[in-house]
C-alpha positions in Angstrom: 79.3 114.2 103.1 79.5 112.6 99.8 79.2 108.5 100.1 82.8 106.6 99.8 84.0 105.7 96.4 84.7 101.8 95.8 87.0 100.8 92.4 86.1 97.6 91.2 88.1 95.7 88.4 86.6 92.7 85.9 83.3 94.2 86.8 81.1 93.0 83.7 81.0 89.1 85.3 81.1 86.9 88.2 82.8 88.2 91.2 83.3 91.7 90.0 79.8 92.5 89.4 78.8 90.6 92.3 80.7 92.6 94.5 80.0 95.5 92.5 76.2 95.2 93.1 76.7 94.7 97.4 79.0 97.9 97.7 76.0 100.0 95.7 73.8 98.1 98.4 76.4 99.6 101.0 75.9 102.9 99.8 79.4 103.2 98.0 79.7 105.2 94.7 81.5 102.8 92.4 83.9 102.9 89.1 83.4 99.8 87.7 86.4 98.8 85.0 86.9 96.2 82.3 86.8 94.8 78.9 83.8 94.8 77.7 81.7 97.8 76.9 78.3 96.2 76.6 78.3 94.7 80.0 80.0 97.2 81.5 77.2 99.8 80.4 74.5 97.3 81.1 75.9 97.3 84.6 76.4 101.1 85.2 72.5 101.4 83.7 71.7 98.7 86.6 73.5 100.2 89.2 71.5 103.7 88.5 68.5 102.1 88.9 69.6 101.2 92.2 70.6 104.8 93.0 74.4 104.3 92.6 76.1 107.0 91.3 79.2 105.2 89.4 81.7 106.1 86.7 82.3 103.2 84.2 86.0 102.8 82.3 86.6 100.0 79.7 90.2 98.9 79.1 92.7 96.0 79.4 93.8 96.5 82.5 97.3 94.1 81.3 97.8 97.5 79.2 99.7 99.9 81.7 99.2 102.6 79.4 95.8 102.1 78.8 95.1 101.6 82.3 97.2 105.2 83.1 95.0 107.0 80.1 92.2 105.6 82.3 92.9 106.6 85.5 93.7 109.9 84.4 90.9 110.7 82.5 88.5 110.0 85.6 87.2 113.5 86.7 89.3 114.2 90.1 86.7 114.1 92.5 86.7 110.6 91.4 90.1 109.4 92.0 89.6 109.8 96.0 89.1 105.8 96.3 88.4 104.3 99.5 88.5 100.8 98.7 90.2 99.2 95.5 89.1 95.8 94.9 91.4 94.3 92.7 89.5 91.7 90.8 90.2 90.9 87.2 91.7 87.9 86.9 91.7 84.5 85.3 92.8 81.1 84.5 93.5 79.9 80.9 94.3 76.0 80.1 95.0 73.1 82.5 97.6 70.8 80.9 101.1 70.6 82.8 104.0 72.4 82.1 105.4 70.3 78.7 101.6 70.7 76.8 100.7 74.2 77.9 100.6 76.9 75.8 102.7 79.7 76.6 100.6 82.2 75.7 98.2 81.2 78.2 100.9 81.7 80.6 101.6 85.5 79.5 97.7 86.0 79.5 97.8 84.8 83.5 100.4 86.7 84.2 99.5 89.7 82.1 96.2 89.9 84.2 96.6 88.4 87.2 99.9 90.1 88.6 101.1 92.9 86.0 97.3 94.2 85.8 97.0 94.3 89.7 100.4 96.6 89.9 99.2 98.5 87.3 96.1 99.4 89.1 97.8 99.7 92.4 100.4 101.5 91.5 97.8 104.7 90.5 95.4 104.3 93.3 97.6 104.3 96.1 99.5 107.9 96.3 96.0 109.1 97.1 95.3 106.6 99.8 98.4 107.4 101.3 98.0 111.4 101.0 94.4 111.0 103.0 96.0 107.9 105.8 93.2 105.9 104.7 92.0 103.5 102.1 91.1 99.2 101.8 92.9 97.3 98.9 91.1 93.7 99.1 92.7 91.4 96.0 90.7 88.0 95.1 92.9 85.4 94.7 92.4 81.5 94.8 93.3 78.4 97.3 95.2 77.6 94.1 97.6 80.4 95.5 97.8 77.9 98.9 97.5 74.6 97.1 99.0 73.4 93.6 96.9 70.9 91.4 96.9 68.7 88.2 97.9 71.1 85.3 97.3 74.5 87.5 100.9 74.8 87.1 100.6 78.6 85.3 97.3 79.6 87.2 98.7 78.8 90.7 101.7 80.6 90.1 100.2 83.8 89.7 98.4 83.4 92.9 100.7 82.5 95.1 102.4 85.3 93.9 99.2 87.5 94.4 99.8 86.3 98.3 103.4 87.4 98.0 102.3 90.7 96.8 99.8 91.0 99.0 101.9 90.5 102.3 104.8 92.7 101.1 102.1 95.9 100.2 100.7 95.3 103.3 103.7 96.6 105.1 104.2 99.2 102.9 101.2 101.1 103.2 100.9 99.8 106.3 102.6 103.4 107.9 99.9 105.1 105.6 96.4 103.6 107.1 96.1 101.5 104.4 94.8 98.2 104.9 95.5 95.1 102.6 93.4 91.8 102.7 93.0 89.3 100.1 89.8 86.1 99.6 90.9 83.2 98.2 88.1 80.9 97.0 88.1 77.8 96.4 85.9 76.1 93.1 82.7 78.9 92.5 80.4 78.6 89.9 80.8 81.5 87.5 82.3 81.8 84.1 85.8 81.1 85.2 85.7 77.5 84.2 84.3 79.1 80.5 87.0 81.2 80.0 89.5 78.6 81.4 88.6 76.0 78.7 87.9 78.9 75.5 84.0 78.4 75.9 84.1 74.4 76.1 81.2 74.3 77.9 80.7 70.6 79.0 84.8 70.7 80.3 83.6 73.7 82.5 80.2 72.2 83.4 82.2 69.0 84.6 84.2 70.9 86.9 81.0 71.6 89.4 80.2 68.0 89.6 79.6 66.4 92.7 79.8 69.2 94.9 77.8 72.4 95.6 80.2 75.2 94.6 80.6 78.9 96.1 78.8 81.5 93.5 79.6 84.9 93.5 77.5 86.4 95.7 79.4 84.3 98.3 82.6 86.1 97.9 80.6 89.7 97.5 79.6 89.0 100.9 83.0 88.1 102.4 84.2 91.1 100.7 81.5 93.1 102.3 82.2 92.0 105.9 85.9 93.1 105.4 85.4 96.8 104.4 82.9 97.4 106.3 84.4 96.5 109.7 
């Protein structure tokens, strides 16, 4: 019997290739998706080292027909998912509402809710023909909490939790089992990407506390599809 196949989006940093790395420890056979070709081929070499079979697909995943070209291009004995990990995601800017700029906005929303369904919307047909399958979305405790200027950011996530109670009873009939993390402040480049690479705003972010890092939220995500 063939090990179970893990899909695992925004895998070229932080949580993504965290959690990529602990399912090839689990014994999954991953596709790992995103962006960036380099890293993404610099993880798939990594993960062969490790003995994990994997199939690697770079696109935008806010690009529903990119991300349909992709799916459909994986060789079918591919496409048999067991867990979907929907993780590409980010923030971009923190000023409030009247100073943001709204194409920050589109880019959260873009990525964090359009790319999820676009995903979703491919993987789950096969879940539901086999009456079995994990979706596990990462979202934020700014999807539980609202903060000074994480007016755009926080909005996509506590729509991620709307989302992510209402698929829940869908596929619910199927087998299928939805779960989301939401972390709170962890060290990765979230804080670079949030502030365009400014990194003393990021750096100042961490101060005073210890933060989660990634391999923190790999392991939650562990304990959840492996129960």
């Amino acid at each position: 019997m063939k090990n179970p196949i893990a899909l695992v989006t925004g895998a070229t940093s932080g949580f993504g290739q965290a959690i990529a790395l602990r399912l090839a420890e689990g014994g999954y056979r991953l596709i790992i998706t995103g962006r960036r070709s380099d890293r993404l081929h610099a993880l798939s070499s990594h993960l062969i080292s490790m003995g994990c079979d994997n199939q690697l697909s770079c696109f935008d995943i806010r690009d529903r027909e990119a991300t349909t070209h992709a799916w459909n291009n994986l060789p079918e004995s591919w496409k048999e998912v067991d867990v979907l990990v929907n993780n590409a995601g980010l923030a971009a800017g923190r000023e409030p509402v009247e100073l943001a700029d709204p194409d920050d906005w589109d880019q959260m929303i873009d990525t964090n809710i359009r790319g999820i369904l676009n995903i979703s919307r491919l993987v789950i047909p096969g879940m539901k023909d086999r009456k079995r399958g994990t979706i596990i979305h990462i979202g934020s405790i700014a999807g539980r909490e609202g903060y000074p200027g994480g007016n755009g950011y926080s909005a996509t996530k506590f729509a991620l939790e709307a989302l992510t109670r209402s698929m829940r009873i869908d596929v619910l009939p199927f087998g299928i089992r939805v779960g989301q993390i939401a972390p709170g402040a962890a060290d990765t480049e979230f804080s670079t990407v949030r502030f365009k690479g400014d990194q003393a705003r990021a750096a100042a972010v961490y101060q005073g506390f210890e933060p989660l890092h990634a391999a923190d939220i790999a392991a939650v995500l562990w304990f959840m599809v492996s129960r």
